[in-house]
TORKOL-4160 file (C-alpha; in steps of 0.2 Angstrom, whole numbers, padded with zeros to 4 digits, m for minus):
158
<pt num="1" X="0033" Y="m0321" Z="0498"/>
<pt num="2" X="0047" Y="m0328" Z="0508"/>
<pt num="3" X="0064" Y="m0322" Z="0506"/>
<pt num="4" X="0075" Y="m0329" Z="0517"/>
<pt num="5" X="0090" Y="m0320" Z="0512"/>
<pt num="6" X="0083" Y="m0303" Z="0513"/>
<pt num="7" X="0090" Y="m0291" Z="0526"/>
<pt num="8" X="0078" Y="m0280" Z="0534"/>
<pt num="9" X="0072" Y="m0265" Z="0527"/>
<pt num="10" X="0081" Y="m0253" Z="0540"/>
<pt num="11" X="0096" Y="m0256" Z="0535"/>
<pt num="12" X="0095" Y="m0250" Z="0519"/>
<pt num="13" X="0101" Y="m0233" Z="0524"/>
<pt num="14" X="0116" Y="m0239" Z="0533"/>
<pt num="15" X="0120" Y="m0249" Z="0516"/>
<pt num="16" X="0117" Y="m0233" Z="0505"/>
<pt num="17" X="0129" Y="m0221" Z="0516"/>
<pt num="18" X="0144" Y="m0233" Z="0514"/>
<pt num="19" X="0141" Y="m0235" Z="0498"/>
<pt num="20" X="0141" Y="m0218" Z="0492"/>
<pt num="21" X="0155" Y="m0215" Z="0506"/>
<pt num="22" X="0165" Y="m0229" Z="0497"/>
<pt num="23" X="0161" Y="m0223" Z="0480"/>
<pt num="24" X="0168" Y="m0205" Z="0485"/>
<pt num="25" X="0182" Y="m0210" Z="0494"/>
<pt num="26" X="0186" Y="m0222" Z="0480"/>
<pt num="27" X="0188" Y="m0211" Z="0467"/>
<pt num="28" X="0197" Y="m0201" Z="0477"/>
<pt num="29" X="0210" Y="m0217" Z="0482"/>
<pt num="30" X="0211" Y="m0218" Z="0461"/>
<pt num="31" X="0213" Y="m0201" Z="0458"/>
<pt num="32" X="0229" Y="m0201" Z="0469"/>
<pt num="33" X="0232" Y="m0218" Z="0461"/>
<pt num="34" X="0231" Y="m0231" Z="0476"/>
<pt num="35" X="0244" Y="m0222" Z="0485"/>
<pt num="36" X="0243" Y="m0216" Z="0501"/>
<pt num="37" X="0252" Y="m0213" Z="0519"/>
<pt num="38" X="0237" Y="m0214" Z="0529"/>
<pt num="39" X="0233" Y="m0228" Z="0539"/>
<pt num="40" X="0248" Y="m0236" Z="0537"/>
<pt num="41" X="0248" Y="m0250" Z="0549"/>
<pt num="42" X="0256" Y="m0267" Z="0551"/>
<pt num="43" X="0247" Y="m0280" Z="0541"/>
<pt num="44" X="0248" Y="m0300" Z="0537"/>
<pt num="45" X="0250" Y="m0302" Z="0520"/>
<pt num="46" X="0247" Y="m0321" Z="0516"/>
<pt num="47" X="0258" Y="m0319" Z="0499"/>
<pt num="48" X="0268" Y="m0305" Z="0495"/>
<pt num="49" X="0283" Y="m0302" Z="0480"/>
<pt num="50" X="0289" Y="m0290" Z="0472"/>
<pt num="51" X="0284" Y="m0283" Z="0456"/>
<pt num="52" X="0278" Y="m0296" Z="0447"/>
<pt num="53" X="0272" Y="m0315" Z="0453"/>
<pt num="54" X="0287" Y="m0324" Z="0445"/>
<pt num="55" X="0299" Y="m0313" Z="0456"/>
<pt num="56" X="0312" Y="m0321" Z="0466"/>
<pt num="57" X="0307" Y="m0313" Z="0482"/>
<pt num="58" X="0287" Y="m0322" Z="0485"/>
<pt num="59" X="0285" Y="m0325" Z="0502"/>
<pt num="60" X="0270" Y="m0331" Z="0511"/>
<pt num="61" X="0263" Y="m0327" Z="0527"/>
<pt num="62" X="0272" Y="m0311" Z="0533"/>
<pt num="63" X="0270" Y="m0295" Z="0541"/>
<pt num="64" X="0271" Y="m0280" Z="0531"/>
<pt num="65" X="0267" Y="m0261" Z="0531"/>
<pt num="66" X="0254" Y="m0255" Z="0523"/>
<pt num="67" X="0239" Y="m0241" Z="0519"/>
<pt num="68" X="0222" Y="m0249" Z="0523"/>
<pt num="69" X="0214" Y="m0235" Z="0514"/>
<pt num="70" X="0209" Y="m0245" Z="0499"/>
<pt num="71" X="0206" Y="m0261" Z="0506"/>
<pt num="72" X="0193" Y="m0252" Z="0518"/>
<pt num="73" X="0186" Y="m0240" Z="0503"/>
<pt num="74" X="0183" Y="m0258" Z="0493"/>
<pt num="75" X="0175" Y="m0266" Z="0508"/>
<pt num="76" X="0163" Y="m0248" Z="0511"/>
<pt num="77" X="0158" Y="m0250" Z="0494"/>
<pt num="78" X="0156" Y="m0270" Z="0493"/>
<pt num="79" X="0146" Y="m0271" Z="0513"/>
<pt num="80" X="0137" Y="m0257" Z="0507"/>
<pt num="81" X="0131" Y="m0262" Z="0490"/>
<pt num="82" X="0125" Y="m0279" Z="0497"/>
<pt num="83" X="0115" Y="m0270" Z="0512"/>
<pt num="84" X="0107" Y="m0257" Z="0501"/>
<pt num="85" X="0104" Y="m0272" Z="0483"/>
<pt num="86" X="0099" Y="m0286" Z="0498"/>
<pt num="87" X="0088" Y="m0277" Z="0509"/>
<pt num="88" X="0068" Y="m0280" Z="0509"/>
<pt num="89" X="0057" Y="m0265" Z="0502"/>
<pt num="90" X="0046" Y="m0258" Z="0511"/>
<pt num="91" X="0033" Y="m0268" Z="0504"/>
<pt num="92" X="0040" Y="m0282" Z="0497"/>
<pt num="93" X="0029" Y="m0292" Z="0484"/>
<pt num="94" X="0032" Y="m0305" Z="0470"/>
<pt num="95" X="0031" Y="m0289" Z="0460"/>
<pt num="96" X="0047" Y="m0284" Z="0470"/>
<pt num="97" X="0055" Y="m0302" Z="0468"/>
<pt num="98" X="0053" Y="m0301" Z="0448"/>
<pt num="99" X="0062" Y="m0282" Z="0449"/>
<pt num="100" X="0075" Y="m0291" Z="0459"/>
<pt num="101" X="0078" Y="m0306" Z="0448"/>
<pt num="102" X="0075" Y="m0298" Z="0434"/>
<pt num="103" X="0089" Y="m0284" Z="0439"/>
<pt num="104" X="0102" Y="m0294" Z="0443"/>
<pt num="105" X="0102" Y="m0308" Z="0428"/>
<pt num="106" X="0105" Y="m0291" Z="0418"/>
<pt num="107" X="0117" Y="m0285" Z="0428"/>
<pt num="108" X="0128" Y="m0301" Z="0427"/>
<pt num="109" X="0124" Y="m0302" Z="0407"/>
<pt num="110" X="0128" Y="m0282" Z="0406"/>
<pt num="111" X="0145" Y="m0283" Z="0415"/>
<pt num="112" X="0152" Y="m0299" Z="0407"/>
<pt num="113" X="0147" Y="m0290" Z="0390"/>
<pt num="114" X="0158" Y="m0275" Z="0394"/>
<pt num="115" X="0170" Y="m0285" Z="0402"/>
<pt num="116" X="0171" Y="m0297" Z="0385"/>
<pt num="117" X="0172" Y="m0281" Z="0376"/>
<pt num="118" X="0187" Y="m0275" Z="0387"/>
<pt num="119" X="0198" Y="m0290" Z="0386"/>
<pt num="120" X="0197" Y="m0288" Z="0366"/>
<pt num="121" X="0200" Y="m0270" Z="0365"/>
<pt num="122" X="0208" Y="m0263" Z="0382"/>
<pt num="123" X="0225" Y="m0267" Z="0385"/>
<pt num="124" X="0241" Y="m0266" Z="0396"/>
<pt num="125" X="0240" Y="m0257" Z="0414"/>
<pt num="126" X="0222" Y="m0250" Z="0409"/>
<pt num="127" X="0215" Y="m0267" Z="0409"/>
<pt num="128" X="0223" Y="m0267" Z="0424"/>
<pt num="129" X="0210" Y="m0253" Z="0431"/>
<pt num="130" X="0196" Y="m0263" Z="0421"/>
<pt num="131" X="0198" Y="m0275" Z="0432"/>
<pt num="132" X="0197" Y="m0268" Z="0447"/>
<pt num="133" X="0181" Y="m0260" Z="0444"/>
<pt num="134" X="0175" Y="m0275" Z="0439"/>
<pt num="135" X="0176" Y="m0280" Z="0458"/>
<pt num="136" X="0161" Y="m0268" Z="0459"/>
<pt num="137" X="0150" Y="m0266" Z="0444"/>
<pt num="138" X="0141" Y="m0282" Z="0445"/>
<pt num="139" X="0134" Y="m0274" Z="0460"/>
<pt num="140" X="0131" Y="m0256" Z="0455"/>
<pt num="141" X="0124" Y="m0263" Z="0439"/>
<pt num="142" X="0109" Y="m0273" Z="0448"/>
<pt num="143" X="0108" Y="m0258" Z="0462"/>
<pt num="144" X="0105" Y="m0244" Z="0448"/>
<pt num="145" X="0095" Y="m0254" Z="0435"/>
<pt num="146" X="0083" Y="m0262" Z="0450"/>
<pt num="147" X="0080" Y="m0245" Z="0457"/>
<pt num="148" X="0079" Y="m0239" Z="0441"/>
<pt num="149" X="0064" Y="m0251" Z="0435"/>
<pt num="150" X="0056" Y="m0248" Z="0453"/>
<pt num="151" X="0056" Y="m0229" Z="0451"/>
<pt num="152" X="0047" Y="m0232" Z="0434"/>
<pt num="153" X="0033" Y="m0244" Z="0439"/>
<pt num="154" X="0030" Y="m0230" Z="0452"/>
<pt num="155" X="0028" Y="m0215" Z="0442"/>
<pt num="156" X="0017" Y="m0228" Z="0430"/>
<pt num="157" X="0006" Y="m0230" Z="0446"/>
<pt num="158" X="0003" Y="m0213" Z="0448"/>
């Protein structure tokens, strides 16, 4: 089976120790709620504005101070979610490629379910939160359940 789009399976541990590196530190980032002093650098912002998009002060382009904690905690846990769900298995079969598929169609179809649910019932700055998680359980969802289906076909095996 050809899969093209497949990286290697030694990367898979790289993708699994920013993930769970990300994961940790992000719930650390939310626990503090987003802010932070460290690693506050110098940073192009392409739009920036006050509190609220229809504020006066929008400007594009500019160079601001900000903590790159969260941005680098989101990017740990989206580079590292796509090395560990997009690496080849070990041995990777058409058995594999269903799991995969499979996983992933109900990992889109799960999360927009929650996500429907949320935007009916969930309002305000918790929303707010929703949302940014959503950013990630599209991919956690496909990672857990496809590992979750390949740990079961295993212990079937045995």
């Amino acid at each position: 089976m050809k899969t093209n789009y497949l990286l290697p399976n030694k990367y898979k541990i790289l993708g699994w120790i920013l993930l769970v590196l990300g994961l940790i530190l992000g719930i650390y980032v939310y626990s503090i709620g987003y802010e932070s002093k460290m690693l506050t650098i110098n940073v192009l912002s392409i739009f920036s504005s006050g509190d609220f998009i229809f504020d006066d002060k929008q400007e594009f382009f500019k160079i601001i101070e900000n903590s790159i904690v969260d941005e680098l905690v989101a990017l740990a846990i989206i580079f590292g979610g796509l090395i560990v769900g997009f690496s080849k298995e070990k041995i990777e079969d058409e058995f594999i490629y269903k799991l995969r598929k499979d996983s992933l169609i109900w990992a889109i179809i799960f999360n927009y379910a929650i996500l429907t649910f949320t935007i009916a019932f969930v309002y305000n700055f918790t929303f707010f939160h929703i949302l940014v998680f959503n950013m990630f359980t599209p991919l956690l969802f496909f990672i857990i359940r496809f590992n979750f289906l390949k740990l079961k076909s295993n212990s079937h095996e045995e």
